[in-house]
C-alpha positions in Angstrom: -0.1 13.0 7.0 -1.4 9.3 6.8 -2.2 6.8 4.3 -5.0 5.1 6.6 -7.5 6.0 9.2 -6.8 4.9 12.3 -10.1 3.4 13.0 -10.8 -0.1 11.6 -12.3 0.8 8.4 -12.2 -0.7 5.1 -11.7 2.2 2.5 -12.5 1.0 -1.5 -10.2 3.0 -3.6 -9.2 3.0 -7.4 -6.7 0.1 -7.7 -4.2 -1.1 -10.4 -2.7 -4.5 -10.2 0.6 -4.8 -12.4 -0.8 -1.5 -14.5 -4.1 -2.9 -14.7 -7.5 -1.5 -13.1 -8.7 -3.5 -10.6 -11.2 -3.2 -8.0 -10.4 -3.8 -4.5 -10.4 -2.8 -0.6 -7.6 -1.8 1.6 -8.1 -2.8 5.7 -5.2 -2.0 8.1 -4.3 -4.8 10.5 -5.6 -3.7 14.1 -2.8 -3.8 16.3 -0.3 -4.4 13.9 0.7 -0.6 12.7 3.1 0.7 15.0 5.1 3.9 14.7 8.0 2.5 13.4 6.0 0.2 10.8 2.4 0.1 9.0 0.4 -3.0 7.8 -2.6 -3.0 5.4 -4.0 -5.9 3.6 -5.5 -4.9 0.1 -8.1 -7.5 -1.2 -9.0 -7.5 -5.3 -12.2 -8.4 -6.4 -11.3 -12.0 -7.2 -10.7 -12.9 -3.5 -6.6 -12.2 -3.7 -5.2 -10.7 -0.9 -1.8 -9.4 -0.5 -0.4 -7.9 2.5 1.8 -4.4 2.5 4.1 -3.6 5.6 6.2 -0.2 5.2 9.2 0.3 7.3 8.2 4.3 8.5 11.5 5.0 10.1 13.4 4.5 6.2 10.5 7.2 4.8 12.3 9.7 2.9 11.2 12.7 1.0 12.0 12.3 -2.7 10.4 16.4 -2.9 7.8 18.0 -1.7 4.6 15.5 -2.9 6.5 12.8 -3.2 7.7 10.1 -0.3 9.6 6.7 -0.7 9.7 3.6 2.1 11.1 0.9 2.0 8.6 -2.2 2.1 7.9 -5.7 1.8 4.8 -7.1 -0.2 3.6 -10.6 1.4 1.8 -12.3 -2.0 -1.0 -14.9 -1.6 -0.7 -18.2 -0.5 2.0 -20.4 -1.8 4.9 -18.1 -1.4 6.0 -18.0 2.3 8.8 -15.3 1.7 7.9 -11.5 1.0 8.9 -9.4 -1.4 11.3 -6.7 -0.9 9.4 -3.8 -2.6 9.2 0.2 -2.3 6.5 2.3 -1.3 5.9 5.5 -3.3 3.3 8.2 -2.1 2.5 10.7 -4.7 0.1 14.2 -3.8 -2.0 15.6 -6.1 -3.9 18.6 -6.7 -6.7 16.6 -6.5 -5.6 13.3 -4.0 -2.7 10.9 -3.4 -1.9 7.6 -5.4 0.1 4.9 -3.3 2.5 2.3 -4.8 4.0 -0.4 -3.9 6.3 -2.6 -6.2 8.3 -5.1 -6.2 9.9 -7.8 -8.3 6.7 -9.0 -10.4 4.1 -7.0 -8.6 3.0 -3.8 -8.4 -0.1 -2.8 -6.2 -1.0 0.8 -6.8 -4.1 2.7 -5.4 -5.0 5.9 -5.3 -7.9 8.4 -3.6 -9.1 11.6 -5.3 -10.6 14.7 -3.6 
């Protein structure tokens, strides 16, 4: 199953920055998702824009609705390193909430049916 169409579509979830709602958009990179990695941006209403990459080959299954990456969380401008984070993909009954946190950050979004 995955996260993101394939097509180059910009898809406005529910949001929470650091536990708080938020609006914002999630776009995957063209060209840059490969099989062995993905690469969304996720844009908040006040212009921020962090970028996710999730390493697919260290995807794990922590049971049967949940799944666990390891990833990296590239913050706005003025901080050249990323952050080594986690990726957490939670189904629901009713849709799939995705995390990713790291140290002082934590970008969750989620879908419903």
């Amino acid at each position: 199953m995955t996260t993101t169409p394939s097509a180059n579509a910009q898809l406005s979830p529910n949001c929470e920055r650091n536990g708080k709602r938020d609006y914002c958009a999630i776009t995957p990179v063209a060209g840059a998702t490969t099989e062995k990695r993905s690469f969304d941006m996720i844009t908040f209403a006040d212009h921020t824009v962090y970028e996710v990459t999730r390493n697919l080959k260290s995807c794990k299954k922590a049971s049967e609705k949940i799944e666990t990456c390891n990833a990296k969380i590239i913050t706005p401008p003025g901080n050249p390193k990323p952050i080594p984070a986690f990726y957490r993909r939670t189904f629901y009954e009713g849709g799939v909430k995705q995390e990713y946190v790291g140290k002082g950050i934590r970008l969750t979004y989620f879908f419903l049916d």
